[in-house]
Backbone as CSV, one residue per row, in Angstrom:
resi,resn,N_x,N_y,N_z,CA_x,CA_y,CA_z,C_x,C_y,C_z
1,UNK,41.385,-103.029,-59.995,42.418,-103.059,-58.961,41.999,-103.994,-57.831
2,UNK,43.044,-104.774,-57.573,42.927,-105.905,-56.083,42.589,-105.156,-55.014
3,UNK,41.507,-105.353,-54.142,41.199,-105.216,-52.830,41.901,-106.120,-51.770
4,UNK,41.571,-106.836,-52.186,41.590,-107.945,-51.111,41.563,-109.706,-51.653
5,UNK,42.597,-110.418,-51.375,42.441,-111.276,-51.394,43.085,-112.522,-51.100
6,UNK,41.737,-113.877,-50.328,41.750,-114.722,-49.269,42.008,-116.155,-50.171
7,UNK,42.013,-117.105,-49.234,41.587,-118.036,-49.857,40.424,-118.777,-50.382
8,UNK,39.800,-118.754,-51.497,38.600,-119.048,-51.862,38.110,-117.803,-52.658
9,UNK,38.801,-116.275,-52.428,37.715,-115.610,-53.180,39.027,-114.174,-53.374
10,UNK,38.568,-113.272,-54.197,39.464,-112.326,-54.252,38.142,-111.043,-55.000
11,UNK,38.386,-109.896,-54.128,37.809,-108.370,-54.594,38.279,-107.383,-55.192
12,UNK,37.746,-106.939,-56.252,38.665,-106.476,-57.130,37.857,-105.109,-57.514
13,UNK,37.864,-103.501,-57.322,37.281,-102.472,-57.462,37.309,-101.893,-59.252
14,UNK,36.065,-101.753,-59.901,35.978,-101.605,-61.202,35.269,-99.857,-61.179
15,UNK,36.067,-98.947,-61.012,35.288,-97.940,-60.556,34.667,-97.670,-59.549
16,UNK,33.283,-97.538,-59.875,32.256,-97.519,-57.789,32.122,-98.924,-57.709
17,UNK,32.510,-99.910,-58.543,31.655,-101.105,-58.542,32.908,-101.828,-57.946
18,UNK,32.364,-103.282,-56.856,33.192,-104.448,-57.392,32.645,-105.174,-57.350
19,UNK,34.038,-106.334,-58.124,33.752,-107.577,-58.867,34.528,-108.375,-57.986
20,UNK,33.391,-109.229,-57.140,33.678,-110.479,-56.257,33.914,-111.700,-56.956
21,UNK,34.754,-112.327,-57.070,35.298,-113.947,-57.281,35.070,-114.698,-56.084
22,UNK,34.452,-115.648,-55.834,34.121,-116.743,-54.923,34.244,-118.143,-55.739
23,UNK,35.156,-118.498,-55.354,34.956,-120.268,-56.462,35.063,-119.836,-57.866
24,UNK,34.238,-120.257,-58.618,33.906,-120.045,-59.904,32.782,-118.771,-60.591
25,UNK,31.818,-118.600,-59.063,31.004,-117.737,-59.481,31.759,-116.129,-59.145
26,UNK,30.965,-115.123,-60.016,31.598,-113.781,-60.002,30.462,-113.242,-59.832
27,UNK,30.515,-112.224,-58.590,29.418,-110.914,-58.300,29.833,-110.105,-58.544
28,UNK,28.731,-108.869,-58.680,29.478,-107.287,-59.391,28.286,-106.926,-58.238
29,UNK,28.742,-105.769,-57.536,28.236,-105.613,-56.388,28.633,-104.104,-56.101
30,UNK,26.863,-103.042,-55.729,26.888,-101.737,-56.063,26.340,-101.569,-55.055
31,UNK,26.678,-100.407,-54.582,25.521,-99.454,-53.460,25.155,-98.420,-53.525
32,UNK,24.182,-97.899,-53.077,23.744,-96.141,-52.809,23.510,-95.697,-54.064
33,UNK,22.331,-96.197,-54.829,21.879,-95.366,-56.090,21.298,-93.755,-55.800
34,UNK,20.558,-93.767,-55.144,19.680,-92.932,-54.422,18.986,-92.045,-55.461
35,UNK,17.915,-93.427,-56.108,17.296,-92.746,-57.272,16.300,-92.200,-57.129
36,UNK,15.876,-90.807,-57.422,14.877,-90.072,-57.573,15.174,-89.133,-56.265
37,UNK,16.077,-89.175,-56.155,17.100,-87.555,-55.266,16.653,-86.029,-55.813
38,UNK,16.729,-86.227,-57.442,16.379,-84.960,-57.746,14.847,-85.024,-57.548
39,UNK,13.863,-85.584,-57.569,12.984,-85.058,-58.026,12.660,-84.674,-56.117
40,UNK,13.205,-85.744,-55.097,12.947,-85.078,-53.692,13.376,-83.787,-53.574
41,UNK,14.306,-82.937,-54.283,15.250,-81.876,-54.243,14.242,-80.706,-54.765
42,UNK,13.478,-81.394,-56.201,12.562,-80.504,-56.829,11.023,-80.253,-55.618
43,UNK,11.044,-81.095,-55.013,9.565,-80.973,-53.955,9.980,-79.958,-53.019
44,UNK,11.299,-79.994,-52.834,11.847,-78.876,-51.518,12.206,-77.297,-52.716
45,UNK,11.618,-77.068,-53.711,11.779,-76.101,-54.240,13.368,-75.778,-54.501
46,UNK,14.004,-76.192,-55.343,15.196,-76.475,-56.078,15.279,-77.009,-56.839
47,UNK,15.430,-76.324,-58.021,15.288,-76.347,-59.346,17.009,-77.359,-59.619
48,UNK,16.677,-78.159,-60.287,17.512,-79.855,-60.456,17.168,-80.233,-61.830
49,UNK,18.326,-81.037,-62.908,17.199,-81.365,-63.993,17.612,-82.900,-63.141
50,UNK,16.903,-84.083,-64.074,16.798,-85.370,-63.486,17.987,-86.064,-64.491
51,UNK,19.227,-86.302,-63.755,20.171,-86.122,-65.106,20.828,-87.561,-64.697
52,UNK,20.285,-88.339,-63.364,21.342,-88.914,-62.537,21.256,-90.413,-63.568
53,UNK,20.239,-91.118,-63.017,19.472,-92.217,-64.476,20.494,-92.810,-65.522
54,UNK,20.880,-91.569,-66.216,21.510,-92.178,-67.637,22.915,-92.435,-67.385
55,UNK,23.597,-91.871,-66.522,24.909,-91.392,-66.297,25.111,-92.938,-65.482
56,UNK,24.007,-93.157,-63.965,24.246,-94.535,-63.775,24.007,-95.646,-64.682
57,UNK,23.633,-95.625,-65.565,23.067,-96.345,-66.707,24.126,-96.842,-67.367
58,UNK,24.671,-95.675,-67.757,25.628,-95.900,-68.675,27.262,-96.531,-68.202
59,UNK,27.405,-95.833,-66.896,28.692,-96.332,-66.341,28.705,-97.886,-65.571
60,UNK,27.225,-98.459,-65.375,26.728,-99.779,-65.480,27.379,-100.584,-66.699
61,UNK,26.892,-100.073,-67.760,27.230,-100.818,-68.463,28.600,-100.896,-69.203
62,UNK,29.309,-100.050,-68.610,30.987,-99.825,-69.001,31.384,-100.806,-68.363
63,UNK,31.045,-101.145,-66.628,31.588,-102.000,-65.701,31.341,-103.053,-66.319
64,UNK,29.858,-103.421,-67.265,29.662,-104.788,-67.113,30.614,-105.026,-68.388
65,UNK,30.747,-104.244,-69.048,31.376,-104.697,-70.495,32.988,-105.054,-69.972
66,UNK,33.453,-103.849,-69.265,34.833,-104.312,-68.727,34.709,-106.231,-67.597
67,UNK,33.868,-106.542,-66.868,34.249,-107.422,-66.251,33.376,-108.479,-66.978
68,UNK,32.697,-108.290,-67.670,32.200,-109.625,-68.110,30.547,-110.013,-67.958
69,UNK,29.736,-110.301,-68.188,28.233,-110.775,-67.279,28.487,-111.566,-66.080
70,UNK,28.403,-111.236,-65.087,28.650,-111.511,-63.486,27.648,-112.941,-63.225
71,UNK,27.432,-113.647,-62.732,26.514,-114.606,-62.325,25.420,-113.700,-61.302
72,UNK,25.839,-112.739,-60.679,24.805,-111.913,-60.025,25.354,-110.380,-59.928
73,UNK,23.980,-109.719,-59.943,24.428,-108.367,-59.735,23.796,-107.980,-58.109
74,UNK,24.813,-107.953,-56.970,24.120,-106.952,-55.621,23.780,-106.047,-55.938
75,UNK,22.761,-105.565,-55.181,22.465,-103.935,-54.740,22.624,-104.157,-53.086
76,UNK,23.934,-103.321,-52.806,24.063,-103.376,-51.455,23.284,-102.460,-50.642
77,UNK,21.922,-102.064,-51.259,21.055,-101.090,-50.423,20.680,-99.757,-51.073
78,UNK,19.892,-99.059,-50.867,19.427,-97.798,-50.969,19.409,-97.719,-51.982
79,UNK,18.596,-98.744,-53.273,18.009,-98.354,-54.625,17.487,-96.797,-54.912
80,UNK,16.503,-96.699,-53.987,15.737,-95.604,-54.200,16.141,-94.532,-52.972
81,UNK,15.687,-93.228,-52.771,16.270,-92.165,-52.004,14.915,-92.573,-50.956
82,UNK,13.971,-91.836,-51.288,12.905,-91.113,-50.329,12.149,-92.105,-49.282
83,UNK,12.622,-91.610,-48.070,12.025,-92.342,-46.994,10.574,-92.652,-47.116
84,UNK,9.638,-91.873,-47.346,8.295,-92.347,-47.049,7.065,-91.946,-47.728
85,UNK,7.661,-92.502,-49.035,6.665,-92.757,-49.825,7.469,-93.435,-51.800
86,UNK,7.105,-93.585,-52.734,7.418,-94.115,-53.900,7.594,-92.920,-54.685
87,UNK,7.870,-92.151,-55.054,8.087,-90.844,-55.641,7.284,-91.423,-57.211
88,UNK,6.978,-90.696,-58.162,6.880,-91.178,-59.379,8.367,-91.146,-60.594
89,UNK,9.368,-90.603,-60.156,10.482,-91.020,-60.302,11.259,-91.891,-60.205
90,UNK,11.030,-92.000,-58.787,11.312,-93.489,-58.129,11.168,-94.804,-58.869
91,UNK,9.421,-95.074,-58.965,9.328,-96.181,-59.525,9.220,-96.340,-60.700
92,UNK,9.792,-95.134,-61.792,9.727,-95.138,-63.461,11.571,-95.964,-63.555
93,UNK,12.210,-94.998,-62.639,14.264,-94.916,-62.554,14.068,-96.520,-61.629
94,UNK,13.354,-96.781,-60.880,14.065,-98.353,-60.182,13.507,-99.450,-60.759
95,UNK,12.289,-99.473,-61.550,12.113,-100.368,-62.218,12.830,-100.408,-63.785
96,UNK,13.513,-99.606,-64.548,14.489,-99.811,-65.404,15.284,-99.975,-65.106
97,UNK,15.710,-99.599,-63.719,17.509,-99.870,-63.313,17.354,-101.666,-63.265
98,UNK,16.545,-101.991,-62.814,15.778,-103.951,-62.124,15.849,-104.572,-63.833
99,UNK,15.046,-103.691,-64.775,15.346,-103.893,-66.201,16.484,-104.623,-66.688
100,UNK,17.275,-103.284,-66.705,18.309,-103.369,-67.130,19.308,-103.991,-66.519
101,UNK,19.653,-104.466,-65.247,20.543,-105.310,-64.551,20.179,-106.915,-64.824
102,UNK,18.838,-106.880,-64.870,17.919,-108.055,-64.940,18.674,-108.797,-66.511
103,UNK,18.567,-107.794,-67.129,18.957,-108.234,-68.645,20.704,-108.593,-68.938
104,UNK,21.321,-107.805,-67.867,23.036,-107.710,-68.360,23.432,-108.917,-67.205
105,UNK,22.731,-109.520,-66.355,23.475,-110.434,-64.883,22.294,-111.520,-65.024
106,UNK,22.681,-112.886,-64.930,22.127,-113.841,-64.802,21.456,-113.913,-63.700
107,UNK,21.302,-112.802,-62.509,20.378,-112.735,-61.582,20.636,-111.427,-60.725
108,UNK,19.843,-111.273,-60.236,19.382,-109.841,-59.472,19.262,-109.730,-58.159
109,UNK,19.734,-109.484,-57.075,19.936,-109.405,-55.737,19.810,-107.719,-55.177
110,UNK,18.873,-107.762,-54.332,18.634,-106.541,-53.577,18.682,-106.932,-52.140
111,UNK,19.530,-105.931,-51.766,19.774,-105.867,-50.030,19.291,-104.337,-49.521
112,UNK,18.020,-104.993,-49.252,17.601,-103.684,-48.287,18.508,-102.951,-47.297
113,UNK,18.580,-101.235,-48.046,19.340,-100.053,-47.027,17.852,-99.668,-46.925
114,UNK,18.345,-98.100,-45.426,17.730,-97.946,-44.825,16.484,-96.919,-45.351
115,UNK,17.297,-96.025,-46.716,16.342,-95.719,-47.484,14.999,-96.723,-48.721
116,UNK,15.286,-97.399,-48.264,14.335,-98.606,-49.249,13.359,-99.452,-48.886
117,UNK,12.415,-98.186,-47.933,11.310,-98.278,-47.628,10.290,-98.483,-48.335
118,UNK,9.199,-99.280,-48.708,8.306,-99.670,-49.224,8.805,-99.837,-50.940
119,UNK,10.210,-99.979,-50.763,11.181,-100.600,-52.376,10.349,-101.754,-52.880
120,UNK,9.805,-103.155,-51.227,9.016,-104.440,-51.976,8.315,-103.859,-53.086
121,UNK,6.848,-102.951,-53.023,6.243,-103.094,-53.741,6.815,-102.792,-55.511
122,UNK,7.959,-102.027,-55.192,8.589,-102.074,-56.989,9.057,-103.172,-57.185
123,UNK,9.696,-103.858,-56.504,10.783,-105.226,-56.506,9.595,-106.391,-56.792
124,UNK,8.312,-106.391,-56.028,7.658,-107.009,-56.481,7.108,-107.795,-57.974
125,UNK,7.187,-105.830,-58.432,6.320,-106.351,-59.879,7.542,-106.768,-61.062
126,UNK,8.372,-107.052,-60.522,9.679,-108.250,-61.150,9.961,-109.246,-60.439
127,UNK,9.468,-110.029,-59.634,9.083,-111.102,-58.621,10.906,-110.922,-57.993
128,UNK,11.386,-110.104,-57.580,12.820,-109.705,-56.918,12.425,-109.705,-55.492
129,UNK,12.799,-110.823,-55.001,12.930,-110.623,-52.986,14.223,-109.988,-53.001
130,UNK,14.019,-109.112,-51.883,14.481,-107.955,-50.865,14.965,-108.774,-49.839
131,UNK,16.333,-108.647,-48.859,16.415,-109.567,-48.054,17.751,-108.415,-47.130
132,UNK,17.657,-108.402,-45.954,18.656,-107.958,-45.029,19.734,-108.069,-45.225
133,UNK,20.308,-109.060,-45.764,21.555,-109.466,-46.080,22.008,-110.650,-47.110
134,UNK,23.173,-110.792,-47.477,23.456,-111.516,-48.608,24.964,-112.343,-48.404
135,UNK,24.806,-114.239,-47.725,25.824,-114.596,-47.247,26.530,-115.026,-48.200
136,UNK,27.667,-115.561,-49.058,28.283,-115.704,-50.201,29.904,-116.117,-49.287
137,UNK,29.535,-117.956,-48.656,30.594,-118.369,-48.190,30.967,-117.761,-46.583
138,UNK,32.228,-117.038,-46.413,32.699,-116.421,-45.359,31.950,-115.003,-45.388
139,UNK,31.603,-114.527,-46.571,31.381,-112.922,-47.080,30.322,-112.751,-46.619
140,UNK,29.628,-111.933,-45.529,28.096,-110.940,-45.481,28.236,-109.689,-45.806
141,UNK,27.283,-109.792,-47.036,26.875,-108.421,-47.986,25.748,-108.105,-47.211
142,UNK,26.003,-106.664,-46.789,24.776,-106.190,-45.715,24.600,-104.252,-46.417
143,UNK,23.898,-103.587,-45.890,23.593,-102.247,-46.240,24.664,-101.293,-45.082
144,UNK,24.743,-101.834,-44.381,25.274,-101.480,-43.068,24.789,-100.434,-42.044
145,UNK,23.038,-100.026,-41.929,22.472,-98.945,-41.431,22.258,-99.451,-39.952
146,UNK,22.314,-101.048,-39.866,22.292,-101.649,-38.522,22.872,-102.771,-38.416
147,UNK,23.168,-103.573,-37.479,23.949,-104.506,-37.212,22.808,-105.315,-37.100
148,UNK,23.966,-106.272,-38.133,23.439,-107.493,-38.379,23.064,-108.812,-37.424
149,UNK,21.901,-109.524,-38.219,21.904,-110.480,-36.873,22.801,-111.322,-36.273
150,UNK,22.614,-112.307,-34.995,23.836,-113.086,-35.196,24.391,-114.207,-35.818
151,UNK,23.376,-115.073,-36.593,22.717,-115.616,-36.975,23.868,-115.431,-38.844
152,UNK,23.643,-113.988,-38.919,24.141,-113.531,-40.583,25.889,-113.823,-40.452
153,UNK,26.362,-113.400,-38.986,27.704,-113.206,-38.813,28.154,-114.401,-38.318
154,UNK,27.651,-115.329,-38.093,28.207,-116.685,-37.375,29.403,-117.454,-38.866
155,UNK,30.397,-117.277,-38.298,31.285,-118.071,-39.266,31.758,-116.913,-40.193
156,UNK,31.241,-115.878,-40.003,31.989,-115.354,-41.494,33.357,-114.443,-41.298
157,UNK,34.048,-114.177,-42.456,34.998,-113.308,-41.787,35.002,-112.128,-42.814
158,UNK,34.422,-111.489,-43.547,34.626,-110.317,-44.351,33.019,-109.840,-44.246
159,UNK,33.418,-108.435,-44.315,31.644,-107.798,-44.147,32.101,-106.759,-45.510
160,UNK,31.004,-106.598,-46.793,31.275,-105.942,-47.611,29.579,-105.016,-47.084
161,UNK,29.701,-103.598,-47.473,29.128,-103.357,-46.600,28.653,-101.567,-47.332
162,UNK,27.935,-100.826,-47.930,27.388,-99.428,-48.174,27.373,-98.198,-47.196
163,UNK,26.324,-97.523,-46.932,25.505,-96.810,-45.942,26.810,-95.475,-46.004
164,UNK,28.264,-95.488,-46.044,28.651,-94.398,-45.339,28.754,-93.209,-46.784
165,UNK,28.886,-93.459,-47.991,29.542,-92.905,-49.270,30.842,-92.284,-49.011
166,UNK,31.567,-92.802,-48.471,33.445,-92.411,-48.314,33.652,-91.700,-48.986
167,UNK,34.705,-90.808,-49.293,35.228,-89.882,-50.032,36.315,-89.181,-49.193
168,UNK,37.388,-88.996,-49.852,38.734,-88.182,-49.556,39.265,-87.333,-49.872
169,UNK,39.720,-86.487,-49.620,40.383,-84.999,-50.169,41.551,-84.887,-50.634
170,UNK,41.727,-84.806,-51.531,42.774,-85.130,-52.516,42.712,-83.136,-52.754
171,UNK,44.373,-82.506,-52.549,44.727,-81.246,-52.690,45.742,-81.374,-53.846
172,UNK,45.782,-80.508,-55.144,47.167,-80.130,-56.233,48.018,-79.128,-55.073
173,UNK,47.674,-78.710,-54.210,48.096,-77.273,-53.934,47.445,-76.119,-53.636
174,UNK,46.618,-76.306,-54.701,45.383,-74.750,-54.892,44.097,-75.054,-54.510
175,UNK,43.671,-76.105,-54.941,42.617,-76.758,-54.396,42.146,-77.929,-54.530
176,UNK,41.145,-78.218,-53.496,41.096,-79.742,-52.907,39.740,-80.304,-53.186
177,UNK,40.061,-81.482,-53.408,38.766,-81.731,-54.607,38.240,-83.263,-53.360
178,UNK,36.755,-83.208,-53.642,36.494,-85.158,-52.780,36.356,-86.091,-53.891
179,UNK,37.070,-86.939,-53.284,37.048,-88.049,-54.481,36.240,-89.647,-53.776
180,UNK,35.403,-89.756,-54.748,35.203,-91.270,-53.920,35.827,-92.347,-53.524
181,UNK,35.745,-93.628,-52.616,36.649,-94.255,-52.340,36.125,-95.543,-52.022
182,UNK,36.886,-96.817,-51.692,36.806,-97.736,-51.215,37.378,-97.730,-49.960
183,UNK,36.500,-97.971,-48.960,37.548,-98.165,-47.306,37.767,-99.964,-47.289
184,UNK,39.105,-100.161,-46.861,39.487,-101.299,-46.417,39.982,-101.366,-45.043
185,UNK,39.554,-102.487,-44.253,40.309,-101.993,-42.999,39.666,-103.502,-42.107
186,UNK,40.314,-103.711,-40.559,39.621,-104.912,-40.079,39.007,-103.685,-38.960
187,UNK,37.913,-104.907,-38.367,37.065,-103.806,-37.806,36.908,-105.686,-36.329
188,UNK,37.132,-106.043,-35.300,37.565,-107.248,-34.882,37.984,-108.081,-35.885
189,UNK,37.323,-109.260,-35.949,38.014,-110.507,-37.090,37.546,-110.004,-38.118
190,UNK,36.909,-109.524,-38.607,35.855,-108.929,-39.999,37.191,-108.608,-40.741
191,UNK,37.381,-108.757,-41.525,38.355,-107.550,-42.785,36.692,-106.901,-43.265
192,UNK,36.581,-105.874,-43.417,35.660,-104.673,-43.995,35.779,-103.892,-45.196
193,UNK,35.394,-104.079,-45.852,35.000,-103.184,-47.326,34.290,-102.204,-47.343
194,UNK,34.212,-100.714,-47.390,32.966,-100.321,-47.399,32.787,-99.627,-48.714
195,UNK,31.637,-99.758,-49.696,31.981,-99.116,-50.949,31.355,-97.726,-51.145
196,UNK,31.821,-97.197,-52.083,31.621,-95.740,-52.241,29.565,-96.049,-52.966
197,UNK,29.684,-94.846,-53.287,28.128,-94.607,-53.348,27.550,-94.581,-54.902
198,UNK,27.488,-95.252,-55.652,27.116,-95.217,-56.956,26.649,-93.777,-57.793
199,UNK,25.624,-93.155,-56.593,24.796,-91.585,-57.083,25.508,-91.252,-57.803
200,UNK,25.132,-90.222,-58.682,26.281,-88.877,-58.898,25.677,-87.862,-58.720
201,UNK,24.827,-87.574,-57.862,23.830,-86.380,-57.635,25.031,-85.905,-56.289
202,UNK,25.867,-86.815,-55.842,26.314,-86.514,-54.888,27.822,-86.887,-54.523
203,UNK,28.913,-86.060,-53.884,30.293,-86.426,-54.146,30.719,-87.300,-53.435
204,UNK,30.101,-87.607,-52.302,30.529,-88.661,-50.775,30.368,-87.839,-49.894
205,UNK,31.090,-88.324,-48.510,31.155,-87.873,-47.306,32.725,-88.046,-46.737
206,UNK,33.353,-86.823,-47.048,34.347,-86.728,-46.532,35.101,-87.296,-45.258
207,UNK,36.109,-88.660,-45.582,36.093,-89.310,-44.221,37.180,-89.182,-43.159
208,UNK,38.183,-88.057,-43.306,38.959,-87.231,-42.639,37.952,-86.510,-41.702
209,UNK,36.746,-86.404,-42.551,36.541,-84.555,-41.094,34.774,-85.302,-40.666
210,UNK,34.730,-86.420,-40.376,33.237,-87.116,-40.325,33.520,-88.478,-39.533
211,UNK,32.628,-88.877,-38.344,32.637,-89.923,-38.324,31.727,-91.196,-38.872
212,UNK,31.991,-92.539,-38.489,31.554,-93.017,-38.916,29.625,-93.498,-38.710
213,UNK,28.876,-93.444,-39.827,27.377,-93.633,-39.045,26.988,-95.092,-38.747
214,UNK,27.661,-96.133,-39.676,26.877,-97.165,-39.118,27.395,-97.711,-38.059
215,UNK,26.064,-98.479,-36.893,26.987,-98.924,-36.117,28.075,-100.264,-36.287
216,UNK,27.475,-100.972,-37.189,29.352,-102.079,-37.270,30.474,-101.215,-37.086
217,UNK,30.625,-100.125,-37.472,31.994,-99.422,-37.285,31.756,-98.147,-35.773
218,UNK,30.777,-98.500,-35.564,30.873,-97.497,-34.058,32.395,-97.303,-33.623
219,UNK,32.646,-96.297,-33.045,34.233,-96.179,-31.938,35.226,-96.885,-32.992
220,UNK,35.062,-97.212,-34.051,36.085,-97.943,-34.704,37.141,-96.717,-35.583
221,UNK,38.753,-96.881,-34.997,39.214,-95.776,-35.227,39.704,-95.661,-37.218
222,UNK,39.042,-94.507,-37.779,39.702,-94.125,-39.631,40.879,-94.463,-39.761
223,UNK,41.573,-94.509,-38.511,42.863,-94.094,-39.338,43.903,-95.435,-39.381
224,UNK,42.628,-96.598,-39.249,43.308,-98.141,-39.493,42.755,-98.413,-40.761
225,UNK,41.908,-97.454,-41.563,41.558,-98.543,-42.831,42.750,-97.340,-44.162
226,UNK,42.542,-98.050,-45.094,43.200,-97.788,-46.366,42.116,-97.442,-47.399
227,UNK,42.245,-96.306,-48.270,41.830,-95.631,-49.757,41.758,-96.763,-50.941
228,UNK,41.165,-96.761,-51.350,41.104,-97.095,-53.104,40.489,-96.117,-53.437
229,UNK,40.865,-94.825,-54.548,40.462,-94.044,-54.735,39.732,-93.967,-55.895
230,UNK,38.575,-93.413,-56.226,37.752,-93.947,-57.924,37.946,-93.035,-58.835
231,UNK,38.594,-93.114,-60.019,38.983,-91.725,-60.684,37.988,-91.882,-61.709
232,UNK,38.409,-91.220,-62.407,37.822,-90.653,-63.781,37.642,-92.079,-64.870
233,UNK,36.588,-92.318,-65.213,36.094,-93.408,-66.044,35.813,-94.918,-64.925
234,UNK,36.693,-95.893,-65.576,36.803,-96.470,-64.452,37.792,-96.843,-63.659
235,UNK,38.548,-95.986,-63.299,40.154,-95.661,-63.198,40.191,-96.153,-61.441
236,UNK,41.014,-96.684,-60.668,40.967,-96.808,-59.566,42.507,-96.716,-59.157
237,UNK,42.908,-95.920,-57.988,44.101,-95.750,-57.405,44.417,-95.962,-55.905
238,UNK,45.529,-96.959,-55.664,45.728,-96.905,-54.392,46.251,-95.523,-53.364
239,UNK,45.651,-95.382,-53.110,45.771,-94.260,-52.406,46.981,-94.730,-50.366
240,UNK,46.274,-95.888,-50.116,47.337,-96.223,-49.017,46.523,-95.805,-47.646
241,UNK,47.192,-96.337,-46.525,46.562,-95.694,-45.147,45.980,-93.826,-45.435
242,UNK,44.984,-93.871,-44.127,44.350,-92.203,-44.833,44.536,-91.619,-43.147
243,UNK,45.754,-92.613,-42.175,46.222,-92.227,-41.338,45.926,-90.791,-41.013
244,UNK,47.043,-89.682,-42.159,47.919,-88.934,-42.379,46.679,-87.512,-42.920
245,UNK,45.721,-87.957,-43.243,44.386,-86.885,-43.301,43.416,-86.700,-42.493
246,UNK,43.632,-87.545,-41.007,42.677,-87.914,-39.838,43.506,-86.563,-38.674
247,UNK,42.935,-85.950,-38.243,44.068,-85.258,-36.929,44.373,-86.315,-36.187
């Protein structure tokens, strides 16, 4: 499904994933793995099996089969979960995920989020630089846990962007389920993307009853951006302004 699109490039949502067109080249561009969640879950005494791995694995490779081999694959941030230290989960699940992207995308791009603390030394032993941000024309691909330099934003006009995991409440009547989402919306000159969260250890963050954490969107009011909602497989639905679920 169409996100958005300018002259020179058009965004297009493939499930949690999208698939950027710029010119000729095509990015497939993901955020918020937050691998080795369970086994941080298992250290806090909560019994978890480690189930997350295959499930991103596999719906990886549905996206790539549906859009094609991308000229690059982003990671818009937060490969790994645990602030402060390498879990042994961690670096078994992020060096196959580096594997396996490595093998399906003619190149590999990591944008340090705020969980992907001492990530270099895994990224390393696949010679993968780590970098703040990722310019692609008018477009800065950032994590969004801090504002960017000025330096990243000079000239551009679209910020595609992770950190919040969106999600919306979608009710039959009886009950109300969160569904993940794509936010679209302008935030000053920026048009803004923000994408849902790859995990599945986790449903999002409900964006009716939450504000927003990063600061690019500080004071910036919900109820100007629009839903793309992520269904079942790789199903995506316009959902429309989310006005009308904000008080």
């Amino acid at each position: 499904m169409e996100l958005v699109k300018k002259r020179g490039f058009s965004a297009e949502a493939i499930g949690k994933a999208l698939l950027l067109r710029h010119g000729r080249q095509r990015f497939l561009v993901v955020s918020d793995f937050h691998l080795g969640f369970e086994e941080s879950l298992n250290d806090r005494g909560a019994l978890i099996n480690r189930f997350q791995f295959p499930e991103i694995r596999d719906e990886l490779l549905k996206v790539i089969e549906t859009a094609g081999t991308p000229d690059a694959v982003v990671i818009a941030g937060d490969l790994k979960h645990d602030f402060g230290r390498i879990s042994g989960q961690e670096w078994k699940e992020s060096l196959e995920l580096i594997d396996f992207l490595s093998e399906h995308s003619k190149r590999l791009i990591i944008v340090r989020g705020n969980h992907d603390t001492r990530l270099g030394k895994i990224a390393n032993l696949r010679s993968i630089q780590i970098s703040d941000y990722l310019r692609i024309g008018r477009i800065l691909i950032l994590h969004g846990h801090k504002l960017p330099e000025l330096e990243a934003m000079r000239g551009a006009n679209t910020i595609i962007m992770g950190h919040e995991h969106p999600a919306i409440p979608i009710s039959d009547g009886i009950r109300t389920e969160l569904f993940k989402c794509f936010l679209i919306g302008r935030v000053g000159r920026f048009e803004v993307i923000v994408l849902p969260s790859f995990s599945s250890t986790s449903e999002g963050t409900d964006v009716s009853s939450s504000n927003f954490m990063s600061p690019i969107l500080k004071g910036v009011d919900i109820k100007r951006f629009r839903a793309v909602v992520c269904g079942p497989g790789l199903s995506n639905y316009e959902f429309g302004s989310i006005s009308h679920l904000v008080p």
